[in-house]
N, C-alpha and C positions, 0 to 999 in steps of 0.2 A: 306480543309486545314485550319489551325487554328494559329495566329499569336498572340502572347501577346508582344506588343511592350512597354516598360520601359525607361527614363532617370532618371538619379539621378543627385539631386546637391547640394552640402549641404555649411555652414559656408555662405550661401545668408545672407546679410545686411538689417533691413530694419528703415525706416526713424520715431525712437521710443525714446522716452528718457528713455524707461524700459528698464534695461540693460539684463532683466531677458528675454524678447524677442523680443529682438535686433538681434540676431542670430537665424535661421532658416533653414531647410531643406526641400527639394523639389522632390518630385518621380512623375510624371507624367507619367501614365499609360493607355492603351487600350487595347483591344481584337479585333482583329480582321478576320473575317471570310472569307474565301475566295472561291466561288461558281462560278457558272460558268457565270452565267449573270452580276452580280455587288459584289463587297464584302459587306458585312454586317458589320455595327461596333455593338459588343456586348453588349456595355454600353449607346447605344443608349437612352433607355427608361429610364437609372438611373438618378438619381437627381444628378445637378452636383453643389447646395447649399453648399459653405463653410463648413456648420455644419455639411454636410453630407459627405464631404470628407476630412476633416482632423482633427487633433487629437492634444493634447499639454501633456506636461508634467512638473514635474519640476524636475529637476538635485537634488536641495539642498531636503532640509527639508520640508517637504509635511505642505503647509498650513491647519489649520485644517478645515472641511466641517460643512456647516453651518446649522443645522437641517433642518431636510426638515419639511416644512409646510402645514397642511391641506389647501388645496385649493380647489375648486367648481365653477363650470359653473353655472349662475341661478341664478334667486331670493333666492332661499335659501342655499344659499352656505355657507360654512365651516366661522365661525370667525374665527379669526385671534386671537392669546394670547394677543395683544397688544391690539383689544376690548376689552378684557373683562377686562382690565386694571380700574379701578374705581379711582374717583376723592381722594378719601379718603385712601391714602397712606397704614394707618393700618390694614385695615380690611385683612385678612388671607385669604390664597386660598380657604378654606373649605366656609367661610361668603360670598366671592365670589360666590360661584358655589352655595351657596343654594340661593341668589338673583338670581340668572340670570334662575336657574331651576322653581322659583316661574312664573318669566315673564312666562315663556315655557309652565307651567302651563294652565295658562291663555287660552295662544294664542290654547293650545291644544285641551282645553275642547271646543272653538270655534268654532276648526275647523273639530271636529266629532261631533259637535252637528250639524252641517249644512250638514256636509257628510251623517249622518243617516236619517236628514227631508228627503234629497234626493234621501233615498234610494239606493242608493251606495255600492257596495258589500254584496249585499243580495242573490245574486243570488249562489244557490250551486253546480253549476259546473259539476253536474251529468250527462251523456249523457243518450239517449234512453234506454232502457231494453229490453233485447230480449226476447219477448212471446211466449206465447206453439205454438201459430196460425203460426211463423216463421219457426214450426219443424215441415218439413216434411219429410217422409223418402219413401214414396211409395204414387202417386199423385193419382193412385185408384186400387182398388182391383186386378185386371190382372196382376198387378207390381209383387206381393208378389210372392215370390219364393212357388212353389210346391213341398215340400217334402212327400214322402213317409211315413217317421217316424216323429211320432209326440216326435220332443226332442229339448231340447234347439239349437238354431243354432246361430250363432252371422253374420249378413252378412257386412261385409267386405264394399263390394262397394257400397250399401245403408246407412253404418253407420247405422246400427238397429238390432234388437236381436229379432229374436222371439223367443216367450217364449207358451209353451202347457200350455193352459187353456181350464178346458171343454171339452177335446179332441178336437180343434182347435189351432192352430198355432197362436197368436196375437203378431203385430207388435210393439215397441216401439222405439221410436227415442235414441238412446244412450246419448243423451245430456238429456232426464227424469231420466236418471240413476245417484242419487246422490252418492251411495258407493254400494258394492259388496264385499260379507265375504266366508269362506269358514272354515267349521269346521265340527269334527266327534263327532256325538249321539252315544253314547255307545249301546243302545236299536234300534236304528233307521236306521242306517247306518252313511252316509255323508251327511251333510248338507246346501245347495250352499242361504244363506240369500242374499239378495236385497233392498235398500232402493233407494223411487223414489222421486223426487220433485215436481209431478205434479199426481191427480188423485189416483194415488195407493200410501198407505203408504209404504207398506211390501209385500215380497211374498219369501215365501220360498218352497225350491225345495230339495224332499230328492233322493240318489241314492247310489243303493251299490259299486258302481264302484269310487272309490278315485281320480282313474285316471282322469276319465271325467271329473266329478264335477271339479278337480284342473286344466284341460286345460281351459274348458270355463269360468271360473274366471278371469284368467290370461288374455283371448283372449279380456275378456269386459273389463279389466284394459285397455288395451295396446290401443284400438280402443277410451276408454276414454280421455285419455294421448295424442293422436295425434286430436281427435278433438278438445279438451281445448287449445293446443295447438295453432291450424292455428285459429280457434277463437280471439284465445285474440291475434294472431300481424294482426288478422280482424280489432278488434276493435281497437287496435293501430294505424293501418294506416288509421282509419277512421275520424281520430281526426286530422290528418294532414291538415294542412294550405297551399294550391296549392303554389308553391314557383316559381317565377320570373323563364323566361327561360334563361340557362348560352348562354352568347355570349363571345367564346374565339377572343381574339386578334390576328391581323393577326400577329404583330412581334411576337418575342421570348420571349416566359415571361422567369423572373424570376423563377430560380427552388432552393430549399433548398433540398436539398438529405440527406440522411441518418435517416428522422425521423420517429417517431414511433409515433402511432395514440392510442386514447383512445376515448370511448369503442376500440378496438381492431376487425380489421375485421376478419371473422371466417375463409374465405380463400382469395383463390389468384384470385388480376385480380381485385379485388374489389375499389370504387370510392367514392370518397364526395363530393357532391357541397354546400358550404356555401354562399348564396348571401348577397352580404352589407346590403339590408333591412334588413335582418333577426339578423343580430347582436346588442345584445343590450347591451354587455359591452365586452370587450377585453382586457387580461392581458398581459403582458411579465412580466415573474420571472425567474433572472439570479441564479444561479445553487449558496448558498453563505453556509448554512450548509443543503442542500440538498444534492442527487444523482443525480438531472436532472436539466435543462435549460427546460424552458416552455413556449408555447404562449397558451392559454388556453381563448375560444371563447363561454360565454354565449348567447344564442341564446333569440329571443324573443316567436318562436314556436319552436315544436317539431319535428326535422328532421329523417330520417332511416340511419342509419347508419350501412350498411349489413341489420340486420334482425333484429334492437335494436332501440326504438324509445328512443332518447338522445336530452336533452336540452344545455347539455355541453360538448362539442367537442376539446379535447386536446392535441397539438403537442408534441412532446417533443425531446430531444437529450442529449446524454450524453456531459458532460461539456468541456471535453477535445478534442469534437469531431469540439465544434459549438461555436464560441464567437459572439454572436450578438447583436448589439446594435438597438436598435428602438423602436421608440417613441410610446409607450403604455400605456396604466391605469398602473404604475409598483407599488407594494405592498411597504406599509411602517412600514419596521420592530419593530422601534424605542415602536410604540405602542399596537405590537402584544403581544399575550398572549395563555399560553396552555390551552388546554381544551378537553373536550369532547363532538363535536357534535354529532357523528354519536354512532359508536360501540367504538371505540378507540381512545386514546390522541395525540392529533393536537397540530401543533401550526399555531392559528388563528391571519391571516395578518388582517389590515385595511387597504384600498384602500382611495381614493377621493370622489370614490362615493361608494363603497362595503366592504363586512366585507368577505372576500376570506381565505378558507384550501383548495389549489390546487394539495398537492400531494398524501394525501391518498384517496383514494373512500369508496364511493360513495363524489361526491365533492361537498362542500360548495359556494354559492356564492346566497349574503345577498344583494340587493339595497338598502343602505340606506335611500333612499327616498321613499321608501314603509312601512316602517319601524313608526308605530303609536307611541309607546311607550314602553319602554325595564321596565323588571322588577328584582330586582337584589335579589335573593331569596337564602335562608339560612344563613343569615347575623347575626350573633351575635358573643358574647365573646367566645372565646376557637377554634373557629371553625378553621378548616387545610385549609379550600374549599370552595367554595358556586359556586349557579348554575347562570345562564341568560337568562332570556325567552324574549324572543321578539315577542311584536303584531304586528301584522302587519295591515293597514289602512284596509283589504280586511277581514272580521271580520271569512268569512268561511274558511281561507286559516288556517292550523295547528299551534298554535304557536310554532315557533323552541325554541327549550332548549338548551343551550351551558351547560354543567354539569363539573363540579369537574374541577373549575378554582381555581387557587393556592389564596391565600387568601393576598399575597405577590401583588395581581397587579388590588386589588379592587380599591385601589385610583388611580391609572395610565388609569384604565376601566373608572370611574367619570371624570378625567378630560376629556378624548377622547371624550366622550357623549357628555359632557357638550359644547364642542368644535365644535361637529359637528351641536348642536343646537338638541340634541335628548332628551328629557324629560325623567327620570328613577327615579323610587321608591326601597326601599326596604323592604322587609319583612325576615316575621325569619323560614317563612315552604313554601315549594313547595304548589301553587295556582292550583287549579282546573281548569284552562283557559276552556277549550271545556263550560264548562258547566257554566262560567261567562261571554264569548261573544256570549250564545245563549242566557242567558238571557236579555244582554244587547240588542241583537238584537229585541229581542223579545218585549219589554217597551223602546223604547231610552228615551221617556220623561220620566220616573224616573230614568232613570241614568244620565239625564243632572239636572234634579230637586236634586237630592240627590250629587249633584256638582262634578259631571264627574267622572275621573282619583281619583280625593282628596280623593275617599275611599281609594286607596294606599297607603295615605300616612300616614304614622305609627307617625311621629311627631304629627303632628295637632290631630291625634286620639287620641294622651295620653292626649293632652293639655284639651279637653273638656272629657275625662270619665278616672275613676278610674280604672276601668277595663281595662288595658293592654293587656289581653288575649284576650278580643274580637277583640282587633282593630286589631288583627294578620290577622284575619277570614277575616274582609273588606268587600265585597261587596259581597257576596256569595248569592246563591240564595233562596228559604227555600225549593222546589221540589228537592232534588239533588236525592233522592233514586229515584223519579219518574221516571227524566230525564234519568239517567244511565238503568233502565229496561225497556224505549221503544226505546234506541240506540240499545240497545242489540237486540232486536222485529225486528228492521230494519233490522238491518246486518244479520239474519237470513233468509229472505225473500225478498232478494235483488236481485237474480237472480235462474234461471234454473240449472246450472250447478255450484255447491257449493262442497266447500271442505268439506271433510270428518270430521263427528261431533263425540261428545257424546260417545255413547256405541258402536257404531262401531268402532269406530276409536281404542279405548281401546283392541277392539278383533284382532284385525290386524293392529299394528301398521306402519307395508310396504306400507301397503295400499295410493293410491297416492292420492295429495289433490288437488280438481279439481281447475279452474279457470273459474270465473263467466264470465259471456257473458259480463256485463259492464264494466269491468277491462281493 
């Protein structure tokens, strides 16, 4: 039996010379549970802090609210506007923010010259590669199934296909199987093609029967598809970081009902455990021209989430459902701005320590202190838009491009940078980055000799050369055709089991596209 016991008292006096909350109201409230050995009190475990159990308002004319302020935990935490405040009254906000970006300059070129002596984000993140030596499909001869007729067979529970060569039956592992086509020779009959990644380029198979040739095609799709498949959430859950064991509480925890989870679990009965180590930022975002109310939990690894390995784990509840208040990293609108990270246009929050788009997915979430140096690209006269790339200190990680930000919230983007202590250039064309922090990586003494970041900057370039067009270019490398056709070499010969390329793919475009073993 369950008891919620309540008083009320209101027009309580209290000993204030504000007349404005002089007068006060009082509900004192519990839960209480009632079992058979002892009753429980419900709100036991709750904070019973002032702040956390009462509320104010005002009757009259709402005083206005005071902007909210970048703030930061840390040595490098957010200035404040009143820093950047300078002794010299006149100087304009723009004279402003290009002194304070010079210091930043500085301090920047510093602190990736000593980051690159040491080496520091060099490393590319790649895991193991599965070898031919990993695929086995029959551990020796006895294994192989005896068939009678010598004809294509696909076997199921080996995962392998023999195929007639020679008048013998030979075994392959269906993970050598890169595509599988099927088409009719006018002259010839029906013709079952094969492309392998290991050993055999080609082998083609002809037969007058349509029907055959089109099951066993379909059977080596299907047998492909589920091994590529449990492979890559293999290699998913091999990348996982062993997580602290959950110890529940003996009381009653706290429960939030009615929410809905993102990734989304595929069924029922399904569970998450998120442990404190693992969290490395946490939002709340109140429902304000959205659809939803959000807690939304960047993690530091990669947890499963059902059958989906997910970095970012998010609550939600419709607005009318859930009022909740708590104290969170919460997004500051004032300085948001739309854009395009992903596929579609956001509007991108700034946080304390993040640059957060929490409700479309795939979701964004920026640490601004990872965060090397931003570069503000398509900048000139006439333009509706311009993009935002951001490096990141870790030179192998993707730089993110924010794209087609309204041209309306360039200087509002400058000052927030500027604010957070983040160094930003501009230029007037989309930067090649992949293939200017390999080269950086590749020589750092000539990119600290040749004065760091400063190739960016489009000012100083006009100032010493006539040529304006070059200074666009900046720090570019002079192998670019090179670079780009042994990337391409790479990703070709990355793995065993590769998605369907080239002239195959153009013959059957159904055709499914595998997933490499390192993925």
């Amino acid at each position: 039996m369950i008891f919620n016991v309540s008083h009320g008292f209101q027009n309580l006096k209290a000993p204030t010379n504000n007349p404005k909350t002089e007068s006060f109201s009082l509900l004192p409230a519990d839960t209480v549970i009632v079992i058979e050995n002892a009753p429980e009190v419900g709100t036991s475990t709750s904070s019973k802090a002032f702040k956390d159990v009462a509320y104010s308002f005002n009757d009259e004319e709402e005083e206005q609210k005071p902007k909210p302020k970048f703030e930061m935990n840390g040595s490098n935490g957010f200035l404040s506007k009143t820093t950047l405040r300078l002794d010299n009254q006149e100087m304009t906000k723009e004279e402003q923010r290009r002194q304070h970006q010079a210091e930043l300059a500085c301090q920047k070129n510093e602190e990736t010259a000593r980051r690159l002596a040491s080496g520091i984000g060099s490393s590319d993140g790649h895991g193991a590669v599965r070898t031919s030596n990993d695929l086995i499909a029959y551990k020796n001869v006895d294994d192989v199934m005896n068939l009678k007729e010598v004809m294509i067979y696909v076997d199921q529970k080996n995962e392998a296909i023999l195929l007639p060569i020679h008048g013998s039956l030979v075994p392959f592992h269906i993970a050598t199987v890169k595509s599988v086509t099927s088409q009719q020779d006018c002259n010839r009959g029906y013709e079952m093609e094969a492309e392998w990644a290991i050993y055999i380029k080609e082998v083609t198979f002809r037969s007058k029967d349509a029907r055959h040739i089109n099951e066993k095609v379909q059977l080596i799709k299907n047998l492909r598809k589920r091994v590529a498949s449990r492979e890559s959430e293999r290699a998913e859950r091999a990348t996982l970081v062993t997580q602290e064991k959950l110890q529940l509480s003996k009381t009653i925890p706290i429960r939030l009902s009615d929410l809905k989870i993102r990734p989304a679990f595929e069924g029922q009965g399904e569970s998450v455990d998120i442990m404190y180590a693992n969290i490395k930022h946490v939002f709340f975002q109140a429902a304000e021209r959205e659809m939803i109310t959000l807690l939304h939990f960047h993690l530091h690894n990669h947890i499963m989430v059902g059958k989906k390995k997910a970095k970012d784990v998010q609550f939600y509840v419709e607005p009318h459902q859930r009022n909740l208040q708590l104290d969170f990293d919460q997004p500051l609108r004032e300085p948001g701005f739309h854009g395009v990270p992903q596929k579609s246009s956001a509007f991108i929050i700034p946080t304390p320590n993040c640059l957060i788009e929490l409700i479309e997915t795939p979701f964004l979430v920026i640490t601004l202190s990872e965060v090397e140096i931003v570069n503000i690209e398509r900048v000139g006269l006439g333009q509706k838009a311009f993009d935002m790339a951001m490096v990141f200190k870790n030179f192998k990680k993707d730089v993110l491009r924010i794209d087609a930000i309204p041209i309306a919230a360039l200087d509002g983007i400058k000052e927030w940078l500027n604010i957070i202590n983040v160094k930003y250039y501009e230029s007037k064309m989309n930067l090649t980055w992949r293939i200017i922090l390999k080269t950086i990586s590749e020589d750092p003494e000539k990119f600290i000799e040749g004065g760091g970041w400063e190739f960016l900057n489009l000012e100083a370039s006009d100032s010493d050369t006539e040529n304006s067009e070059e200074s666009d270019v900046g720090y570019e490398p002079s192998d670019v055709e090179e670079v780009s056709h042994s990337e391409d070499e790479e990703s070709d010969s990355e793995s065993l089991v590769d998605s369907d390329e080239g002239d195959v793919e153009d013959k059957d475009s159904d055709d499914l596209e595998g997933k490499s073993w390192d993925e």
